[in-house]
C-alpha positions in Angstrom: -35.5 -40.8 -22.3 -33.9 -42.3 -19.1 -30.3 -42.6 -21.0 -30.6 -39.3 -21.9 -31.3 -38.1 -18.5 -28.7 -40.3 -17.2 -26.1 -38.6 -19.9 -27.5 -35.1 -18.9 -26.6 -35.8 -15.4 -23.7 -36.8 -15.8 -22.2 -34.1 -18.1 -24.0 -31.9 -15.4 -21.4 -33.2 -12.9 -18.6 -32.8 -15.1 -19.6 -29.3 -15.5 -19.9 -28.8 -12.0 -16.3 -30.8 -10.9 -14.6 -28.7 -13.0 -16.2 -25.5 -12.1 -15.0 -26.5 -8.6 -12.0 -27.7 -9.6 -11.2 -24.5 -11.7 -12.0 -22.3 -8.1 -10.1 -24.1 -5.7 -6.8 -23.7 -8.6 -7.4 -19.9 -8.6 -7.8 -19.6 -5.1 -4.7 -21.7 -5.1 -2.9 -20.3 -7.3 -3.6 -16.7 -6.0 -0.6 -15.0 -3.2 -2.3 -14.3 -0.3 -2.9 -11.0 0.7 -1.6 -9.2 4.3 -3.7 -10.0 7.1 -4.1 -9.9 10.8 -6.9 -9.8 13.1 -4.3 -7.2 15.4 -1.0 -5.8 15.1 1.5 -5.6 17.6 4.5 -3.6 16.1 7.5 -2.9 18.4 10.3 -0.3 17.4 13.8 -1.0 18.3 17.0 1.5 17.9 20.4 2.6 16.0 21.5 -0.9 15.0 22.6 -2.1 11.3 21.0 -5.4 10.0 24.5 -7.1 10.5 24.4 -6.3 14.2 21.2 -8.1 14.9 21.0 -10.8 12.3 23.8 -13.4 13.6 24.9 -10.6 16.1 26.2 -11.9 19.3 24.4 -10.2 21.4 21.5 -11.0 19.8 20.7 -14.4 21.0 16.9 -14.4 21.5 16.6 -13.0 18.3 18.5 -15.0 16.5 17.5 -18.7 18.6 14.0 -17.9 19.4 12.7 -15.0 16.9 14.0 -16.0 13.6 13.0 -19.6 13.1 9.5 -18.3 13.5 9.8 -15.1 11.5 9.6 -13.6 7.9 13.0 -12.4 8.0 13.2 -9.1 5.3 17.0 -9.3 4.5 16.8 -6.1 2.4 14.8 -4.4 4.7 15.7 0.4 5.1 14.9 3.4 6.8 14.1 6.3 5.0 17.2 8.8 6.5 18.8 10.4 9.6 18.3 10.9 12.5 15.4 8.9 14.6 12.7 11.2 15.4 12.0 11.7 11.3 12.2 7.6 10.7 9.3 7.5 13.4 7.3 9.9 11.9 7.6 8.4 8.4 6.7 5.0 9.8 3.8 6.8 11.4 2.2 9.0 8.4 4.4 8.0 5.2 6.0 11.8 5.6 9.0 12.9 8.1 6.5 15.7 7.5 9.7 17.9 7.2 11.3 16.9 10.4 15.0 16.6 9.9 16.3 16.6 13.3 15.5 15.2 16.7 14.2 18.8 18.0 11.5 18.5 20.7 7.9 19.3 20.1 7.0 18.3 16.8 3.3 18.8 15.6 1.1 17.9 12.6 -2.1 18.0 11.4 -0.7 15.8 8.4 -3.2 12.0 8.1 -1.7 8.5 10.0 -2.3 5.3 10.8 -3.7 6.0 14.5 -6.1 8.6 12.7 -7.3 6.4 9.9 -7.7 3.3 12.3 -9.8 5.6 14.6 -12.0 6.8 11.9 -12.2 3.3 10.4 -14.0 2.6 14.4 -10.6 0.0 14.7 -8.8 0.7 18.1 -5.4 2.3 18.4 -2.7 2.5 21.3 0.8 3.5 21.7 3.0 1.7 24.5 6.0 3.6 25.8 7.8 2.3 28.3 9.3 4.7 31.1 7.0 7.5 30.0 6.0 9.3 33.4 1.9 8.9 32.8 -1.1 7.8 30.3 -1.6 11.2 27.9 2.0 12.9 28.9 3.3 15.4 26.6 6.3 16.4 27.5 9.5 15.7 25.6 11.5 13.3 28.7 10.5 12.0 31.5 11.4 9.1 34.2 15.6 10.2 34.7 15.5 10.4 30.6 14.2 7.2 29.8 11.3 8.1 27.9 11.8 10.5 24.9 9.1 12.1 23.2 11.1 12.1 20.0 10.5 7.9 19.7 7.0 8.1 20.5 5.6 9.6 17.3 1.5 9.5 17.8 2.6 12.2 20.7 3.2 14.5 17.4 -0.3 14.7 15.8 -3.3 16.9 16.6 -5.4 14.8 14.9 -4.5 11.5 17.4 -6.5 11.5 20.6 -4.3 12.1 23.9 -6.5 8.7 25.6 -4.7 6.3 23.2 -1.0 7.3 24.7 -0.3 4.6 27.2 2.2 4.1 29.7 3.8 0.7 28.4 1.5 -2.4 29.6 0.6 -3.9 26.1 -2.7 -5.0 25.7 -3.5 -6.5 22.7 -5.6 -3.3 19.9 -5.9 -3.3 15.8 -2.2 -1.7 15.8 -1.0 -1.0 19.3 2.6 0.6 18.6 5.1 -0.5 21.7 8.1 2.0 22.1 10.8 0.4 25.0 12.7 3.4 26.9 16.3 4.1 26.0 18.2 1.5 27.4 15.8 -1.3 26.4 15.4 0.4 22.7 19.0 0.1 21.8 19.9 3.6 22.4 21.8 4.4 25.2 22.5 0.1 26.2 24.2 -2.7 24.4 21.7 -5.0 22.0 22.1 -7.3 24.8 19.6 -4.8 26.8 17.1 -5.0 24.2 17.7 -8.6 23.3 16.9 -9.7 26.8 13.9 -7.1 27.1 12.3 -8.8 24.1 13.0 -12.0 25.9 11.5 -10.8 29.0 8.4 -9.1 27.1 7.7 -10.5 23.7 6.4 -14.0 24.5 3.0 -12.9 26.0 2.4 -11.1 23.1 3.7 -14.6 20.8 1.1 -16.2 22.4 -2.0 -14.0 22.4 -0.9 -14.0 18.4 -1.0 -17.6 18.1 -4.3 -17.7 19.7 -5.8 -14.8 18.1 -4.6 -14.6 14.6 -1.9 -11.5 15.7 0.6 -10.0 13.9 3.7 -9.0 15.8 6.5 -6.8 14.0 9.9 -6.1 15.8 11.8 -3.9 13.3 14.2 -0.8 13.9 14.2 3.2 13.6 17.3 3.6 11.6 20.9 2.2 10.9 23.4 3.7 13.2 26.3 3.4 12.6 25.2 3.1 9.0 27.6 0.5 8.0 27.1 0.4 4.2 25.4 3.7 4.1 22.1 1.9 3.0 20.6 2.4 6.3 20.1 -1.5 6.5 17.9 -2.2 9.1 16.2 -5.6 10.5 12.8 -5.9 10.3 10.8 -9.6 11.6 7.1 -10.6 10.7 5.6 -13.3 13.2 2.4 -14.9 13.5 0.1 -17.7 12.9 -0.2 -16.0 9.2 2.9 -15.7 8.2 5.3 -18.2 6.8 9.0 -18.4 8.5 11.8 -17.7 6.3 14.0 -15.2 4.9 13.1 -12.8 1.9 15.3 -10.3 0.0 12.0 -7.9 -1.0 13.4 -4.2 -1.1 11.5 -2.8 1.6 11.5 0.7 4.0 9.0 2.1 6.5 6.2 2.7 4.1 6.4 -0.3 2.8 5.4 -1.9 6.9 2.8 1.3 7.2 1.1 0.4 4.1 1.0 -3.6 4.9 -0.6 -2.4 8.2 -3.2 -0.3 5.8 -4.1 -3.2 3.6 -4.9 -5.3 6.9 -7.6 -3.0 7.7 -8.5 -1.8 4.2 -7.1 1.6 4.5 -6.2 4.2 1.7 -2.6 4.8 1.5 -0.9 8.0 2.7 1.7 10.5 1.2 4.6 8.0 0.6 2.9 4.5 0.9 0.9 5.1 -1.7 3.4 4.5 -3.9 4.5 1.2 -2.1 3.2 -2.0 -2.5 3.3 -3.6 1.4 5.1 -6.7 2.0 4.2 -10.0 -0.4 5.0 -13.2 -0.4 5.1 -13.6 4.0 1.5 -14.3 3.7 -0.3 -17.7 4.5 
């Protein structure tokens, strides 16, 4: 009786081992799926991939940004010119914008909607903007621009979560720089050096606090290849540095933001499948 125990026992562990065993390979073996514990993403302007990846006048990017990032090489906007790229990265629509035309509004479902109604927080940062809740199309000597600062556009997105640019770390806290620091109206040197200047606090929240940051750009202008190839970086604690040749466009970041918090997709993300493959 007591070698049969014995045997009982141990083919009870061999069971067991390679239960666990079994587990730990399928977890292994599984990719790991988008997430974050916040979102930090920070929209840049008018500049092909080529002009920030190994640009010259891209230096932080390129010394400081890119060794730590998931670097999308095939990374698009959706079209021309930057007030419907916004809006698209906002609500997976342009929402039939076509033009730059000041005031825009929708009732149509977004991100800062769905992350409100999911009890997440939301904020948008712009930078020059003359005060918290303004609703005017330019302010601050033209600096700020109501046509980059796309939550501005929807009924459904409370007034309160429209901040004058002082990031403070929220689930997805959208960060717009004015137009000299976007890209816009100054060299990439302007906006290289305000990254320099502004992104490290933010780096280091992250690596404390599980953040995501993504620096990506409106649209390609000049359009050099007629692709509208734009950079786009992922950086954080969960991500793993590199570069990867993924086709991606806006919807593709505003649905990797949904699967973070477990949101249904919208209008044109739902037929995207995020970002894969950064993940940790």
């Amino acid at each position: 009786m007591m070698c049969v125990s014995v045997m009982h026992r141990v083919a009870m562990a061999c069971v067991i081992s390679l239960a666990t065993w079994a587990t730990a390979a399928m977890a292994q073996a599984a990719p790991a799926r988008p997430n974050a514990a916040a979102v930090t993403l920070v929209i840049f302007e008018n500049r092909d991939y080529s002009a920030i990846i190994g640009g010259a006048q891209a230096p932080y990017v390129n010394q400081v940004l890119v060794p730590r990032a998931a670097v999308m090489t095939d990374s698009h906007a959706v079209t021309h010119p930057s007030q419907p790229n916004y809006i698209e990265l906002f609500s997976g629509s342009t929402q039939g914008v076509t033009n730059d035309d000041c005031p825009k509004t929708s009732n149509a479902d977004n991100i800062g909607a769905q992350l409100l109604a999911a009890h997440k927080t939301f904020r948008t940062y712009a930078e020059s903007m003359p005060s918290n809740g303004f609703t005017g199309c330019s302010g601050t000597k033209g600096l700020y621009r109501r046509k980059h600062n796309p939550s501005v556009d929807f009924n459904n997105v409370p007034a309160t979560t429209n901040r004058v640019y002082h990031w403070a770390a929220a689930s997805l806290a959208i960060v717009v720089p004015n137009m000299c620091n976007d890209m816009h109206d100054c060299a990439t040197s302007a906006g290289d050096a305000w990254m320099k200047t502004n992104l490290p606090q933010i780096m280091k929240w992250n690596a404390a606090h599980h953040g995501l940051l993504i620096v990506t750009w409106d649209e390609a202008a000049p359009d050099a290849d007629g692709t509208n190839h734009i950079a786009t970086l992922l950086i954080g604690p969960m991500i793993k540095p590199g570069t990867y040749d993924q086709h991606i466009d806006h919807d593709d970041v505003l649905r990797t933001i949904q699967q973070i918090y477990g949101l249904p997709c919208v209008a044109n993300s739902c037929g995207k499948r995020g970002i894969t493959g950064v993940w940790r």
